[in-house]
N, C-alpha and C positions, 0 to 999 in steps of 0.2 A: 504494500500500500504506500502512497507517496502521496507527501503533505505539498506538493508545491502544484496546485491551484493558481496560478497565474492572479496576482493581486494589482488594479492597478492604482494609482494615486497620483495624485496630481504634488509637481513639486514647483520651490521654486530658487532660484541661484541666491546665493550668500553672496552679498557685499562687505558686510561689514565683520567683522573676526575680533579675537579675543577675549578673554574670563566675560566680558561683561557684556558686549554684545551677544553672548550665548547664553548667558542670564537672561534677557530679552525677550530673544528665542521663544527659551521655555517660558517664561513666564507669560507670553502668547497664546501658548499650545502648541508651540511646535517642538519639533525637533530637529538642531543641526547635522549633518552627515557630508558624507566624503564619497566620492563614486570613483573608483580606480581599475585599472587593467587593462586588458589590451593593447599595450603601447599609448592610450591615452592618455590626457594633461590631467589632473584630478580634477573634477567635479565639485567645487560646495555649495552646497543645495540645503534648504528646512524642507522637512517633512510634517503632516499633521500629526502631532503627537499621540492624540486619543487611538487613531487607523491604528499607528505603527504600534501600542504595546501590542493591540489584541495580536497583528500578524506575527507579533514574533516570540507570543510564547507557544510556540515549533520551532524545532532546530531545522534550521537551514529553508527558511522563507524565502521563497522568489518572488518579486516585485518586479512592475512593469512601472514604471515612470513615465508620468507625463510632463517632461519639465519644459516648464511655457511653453510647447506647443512640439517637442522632439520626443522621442519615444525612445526610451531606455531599458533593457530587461538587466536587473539587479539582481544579484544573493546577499542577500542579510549575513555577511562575514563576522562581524564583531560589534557589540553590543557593551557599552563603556557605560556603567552605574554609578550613582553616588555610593558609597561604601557604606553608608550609614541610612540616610534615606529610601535607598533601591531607588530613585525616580532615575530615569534613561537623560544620560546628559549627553548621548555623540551614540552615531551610526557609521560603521564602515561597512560600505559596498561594495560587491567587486562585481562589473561588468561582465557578464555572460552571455554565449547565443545558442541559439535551441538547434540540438544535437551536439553540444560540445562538452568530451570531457571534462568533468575536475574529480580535485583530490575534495571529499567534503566527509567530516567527524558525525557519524551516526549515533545516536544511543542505540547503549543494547538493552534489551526487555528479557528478562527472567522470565520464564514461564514453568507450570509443572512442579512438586514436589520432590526436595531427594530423599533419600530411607530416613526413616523415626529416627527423631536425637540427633541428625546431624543439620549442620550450615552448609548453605551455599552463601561462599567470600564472594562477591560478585567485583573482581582487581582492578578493572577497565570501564569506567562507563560508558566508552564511545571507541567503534570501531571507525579508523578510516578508509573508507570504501572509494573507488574510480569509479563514479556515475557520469549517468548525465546531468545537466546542469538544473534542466526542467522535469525531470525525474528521481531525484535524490531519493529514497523511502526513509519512510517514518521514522522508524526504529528495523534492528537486526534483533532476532529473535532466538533465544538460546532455551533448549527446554532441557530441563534437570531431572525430569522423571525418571524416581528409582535409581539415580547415579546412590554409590555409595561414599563411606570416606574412602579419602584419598584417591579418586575419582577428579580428573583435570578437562576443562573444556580450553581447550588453545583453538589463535584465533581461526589456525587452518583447518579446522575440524567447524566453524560455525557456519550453517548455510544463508549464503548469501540471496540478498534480492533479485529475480531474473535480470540480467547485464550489468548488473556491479560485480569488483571486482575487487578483489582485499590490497589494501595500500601497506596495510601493518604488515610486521613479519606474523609467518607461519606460525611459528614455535610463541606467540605471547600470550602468556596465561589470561584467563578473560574469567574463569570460574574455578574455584577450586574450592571442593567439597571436602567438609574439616567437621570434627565431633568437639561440643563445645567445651571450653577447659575445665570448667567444672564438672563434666559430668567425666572427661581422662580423669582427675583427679579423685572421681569419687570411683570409679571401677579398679584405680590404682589401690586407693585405702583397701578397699574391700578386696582386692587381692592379698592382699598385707595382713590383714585377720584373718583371711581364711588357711594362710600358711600359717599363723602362729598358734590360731584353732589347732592345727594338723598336728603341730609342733607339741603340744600338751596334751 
């Protein structure tokens, strides 16, 4: 499944730059951003602020720009927050065309139970997959049903979205199925009585 729905929104060019003309900005409702790649000259542009959180709480949002009146297809690259407040203070885009690869960070999604009493560590939250640009999917899907401990999901073992292509190496651990330390520790004890039982 792939979240990139073609969004489009009307932009419009930045003049004026600086802490405080991007105070401005937002305090507007919009949002400043940067549009880069392809050999082009950077782009700054505000965007509506309200559009942009909804679009992009999905990883790897494509946007279609309308900026004053030229048409731009965008990915939602990087997302710059206040640390404290979370409100979106900067956008970086990176210029895309439909049918062209990139490297783009997936989330992965757990699915499925592993055997009684153990954890799935889940190591990686996001795999890098070669998609396409207007195709990215959603999330990569990892099912743990009935692994046991010590039981390893690596990334070349996770099946991929039909034409993505794993960017990560092979061999990176993505899951690994562990027994929690309390309960090592409490079958340890209880090994340890039941020798000393033996023992008397």
């Amino acid at each position: 499944m792939s979240n990139n729905t073609d969004h489009t929104l009307g932009a419009e060019y930045r003049t004026s730059f600086g802490k405080g003309a991007a105070r401005k900005i937002r305090a507007a409702g919009k949002i400043p951003a940067v549009i880069y790649g392809h050999g082009t000259d950077p782009q700054h542009v505000t965007l509506p602020g309200h559009e942009i959180s909804l679009i992009i709480r999905k990883a790897n949002a494509v946007i279609n720009l309308d900026i004053e009146g030229t048409q731009q297809l965008t990915l939602v690259k990087d997302v710059q927050r206040d640390p404290v407040r979370q409100i979106i203070e900067h956008l970086d885009l990176l210029v895309v065309k439909k049918g062209e690869l990139i490297e783009a960070e997936v989330p992965v999604h757990v699915e499925g139970d592993s055997f009684p009493g153990t954890l799935a560590m889940l190591e990686f939250n996001t795999l890098r997959l070669l998609v396409e640009a207007t195709n990215i999917p959603e999330s990569v899907v990892v099912n743990i049903e009935g692994l046991v401990e010590g039981d390893q999901v690596l990334a070349g073992g996770v099946e991929l979205p039909k034409g993505a292509k794993l960017a990560d190496e092979e061999d990176l651990l993505v899951v690994n199925i562990v027994m929690p330390r309390a309960s090592v520790a409490d079958s340890e004890e209880g090994e340890e009585e039941g020798a000393e039982a033996d023992a008397s």
